[in-house]
C-alpha positions as CSV (number, residue, x, y, z in Angstrom):
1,X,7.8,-2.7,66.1
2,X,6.4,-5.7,64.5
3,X,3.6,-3.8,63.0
4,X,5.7,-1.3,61.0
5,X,8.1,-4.1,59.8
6,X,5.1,-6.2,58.5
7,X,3.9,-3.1,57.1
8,X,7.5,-2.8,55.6
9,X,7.6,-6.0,54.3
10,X,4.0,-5.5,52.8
11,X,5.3,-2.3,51.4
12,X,7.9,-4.0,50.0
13,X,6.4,-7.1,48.8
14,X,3.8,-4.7,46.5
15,X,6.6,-2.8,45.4
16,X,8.6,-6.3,44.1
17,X,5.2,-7.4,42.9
18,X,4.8,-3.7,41.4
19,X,8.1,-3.9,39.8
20,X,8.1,-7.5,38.1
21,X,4.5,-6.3,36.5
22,X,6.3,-3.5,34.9
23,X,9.3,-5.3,34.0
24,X,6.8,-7.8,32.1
25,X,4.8,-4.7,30.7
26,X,8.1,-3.5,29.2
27,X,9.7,-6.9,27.9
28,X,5.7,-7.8,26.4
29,X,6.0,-4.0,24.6
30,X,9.6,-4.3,23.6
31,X,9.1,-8.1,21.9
32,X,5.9,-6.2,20.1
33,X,7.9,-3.6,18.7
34,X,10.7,-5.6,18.3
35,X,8.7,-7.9,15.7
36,X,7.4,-4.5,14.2
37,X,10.8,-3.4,13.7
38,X,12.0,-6.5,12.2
39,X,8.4,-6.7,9.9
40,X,9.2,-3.5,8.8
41,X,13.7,-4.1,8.4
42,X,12.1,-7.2,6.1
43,X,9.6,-5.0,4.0
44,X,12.0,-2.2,3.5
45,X,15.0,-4.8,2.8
46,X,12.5,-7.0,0.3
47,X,11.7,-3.4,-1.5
48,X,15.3,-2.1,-1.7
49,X,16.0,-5.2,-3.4
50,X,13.4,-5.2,-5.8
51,X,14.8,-1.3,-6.8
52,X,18.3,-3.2,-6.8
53,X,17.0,-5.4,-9.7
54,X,14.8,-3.6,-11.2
55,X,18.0,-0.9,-11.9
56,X,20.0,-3.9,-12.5
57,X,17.7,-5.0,-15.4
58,X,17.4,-1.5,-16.7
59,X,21.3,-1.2,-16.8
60,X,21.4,-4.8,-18.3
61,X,18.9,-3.9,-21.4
62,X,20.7,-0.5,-21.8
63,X,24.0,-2.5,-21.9
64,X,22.6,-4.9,-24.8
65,X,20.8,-1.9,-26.6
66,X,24.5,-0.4,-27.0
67,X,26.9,-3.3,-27.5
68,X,24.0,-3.9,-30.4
69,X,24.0,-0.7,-31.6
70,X,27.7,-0.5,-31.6
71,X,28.4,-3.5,-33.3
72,X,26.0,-2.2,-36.2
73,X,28.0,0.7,-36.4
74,X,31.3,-1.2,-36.2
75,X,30.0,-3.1,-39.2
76,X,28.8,-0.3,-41.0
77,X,32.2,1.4,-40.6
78,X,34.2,-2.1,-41.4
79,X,32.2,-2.4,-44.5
80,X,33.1,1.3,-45.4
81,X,37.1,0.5,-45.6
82,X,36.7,-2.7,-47.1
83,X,34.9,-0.7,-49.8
84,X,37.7,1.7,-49.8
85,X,40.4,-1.0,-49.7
86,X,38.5,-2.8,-52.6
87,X,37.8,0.7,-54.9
88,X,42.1,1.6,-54.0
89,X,43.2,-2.1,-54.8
90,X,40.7,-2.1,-58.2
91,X,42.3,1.4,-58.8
92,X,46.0,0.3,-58.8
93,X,45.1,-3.0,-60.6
94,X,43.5,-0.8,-63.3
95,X,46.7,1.9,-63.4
96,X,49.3,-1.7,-63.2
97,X,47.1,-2.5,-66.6
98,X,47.7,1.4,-68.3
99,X,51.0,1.5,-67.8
100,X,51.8,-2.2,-68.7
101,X,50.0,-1.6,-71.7
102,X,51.9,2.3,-72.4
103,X,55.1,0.5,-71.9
104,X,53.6,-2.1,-74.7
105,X,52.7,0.6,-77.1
106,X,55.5,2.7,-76.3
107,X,57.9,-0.3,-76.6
108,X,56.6,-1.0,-80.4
């Protein structure tokens, strides 16, 4: 009786002892993969934000190449009526001036 319970108790002392070396296997491989998953989280993070900015940048110069090019065109087509304006009002000035001076001649 004593025999099998120290051969029991052997049994399950290499078992315990069998069992806490796997259980340190498996935390020692799970902190190493764990620290390879969080390398990797970092790299892929650090890239997705350097395609963040770079689209950022892109969007920004794109933005600046059209609000400049608009506001060319906004002067371009502000100098256009202002020419328009100026030829109309030069026009009435000049046809104020014919008839003033019909009236004149007709008058006499």
């Amino acid at each position: 009786m004593d025999y099998t319970f120290a051969l029991n108790a052997d049994q399950d002392k290499k078992m315990t002892l069998q069992r806490q070396e796997y259980e340190r296997q498996f935390i020692d491989v799970k902190k190493k993969y764990d620290l390879k998953m969080q390398k990797m989280r970092n790299e892929m993070e650090e890239a997705r934000s350097q395609i963040i900015k770079q689209a950022e940048e892109k969007k920004d110069d794109i933005i600046k190449e059209l609000t400049k090019d608009h506001f060319k065109k906004y002067q371009d087509i502000k100098a256009y009526y202002m020419d328009i304006t100026t030829n109309n009002i030069n026009t009435i000035k000049k046809l104020k001036n014919e008839i003033s001076q019909f009236q004149k001649c007709n008058n006499d």
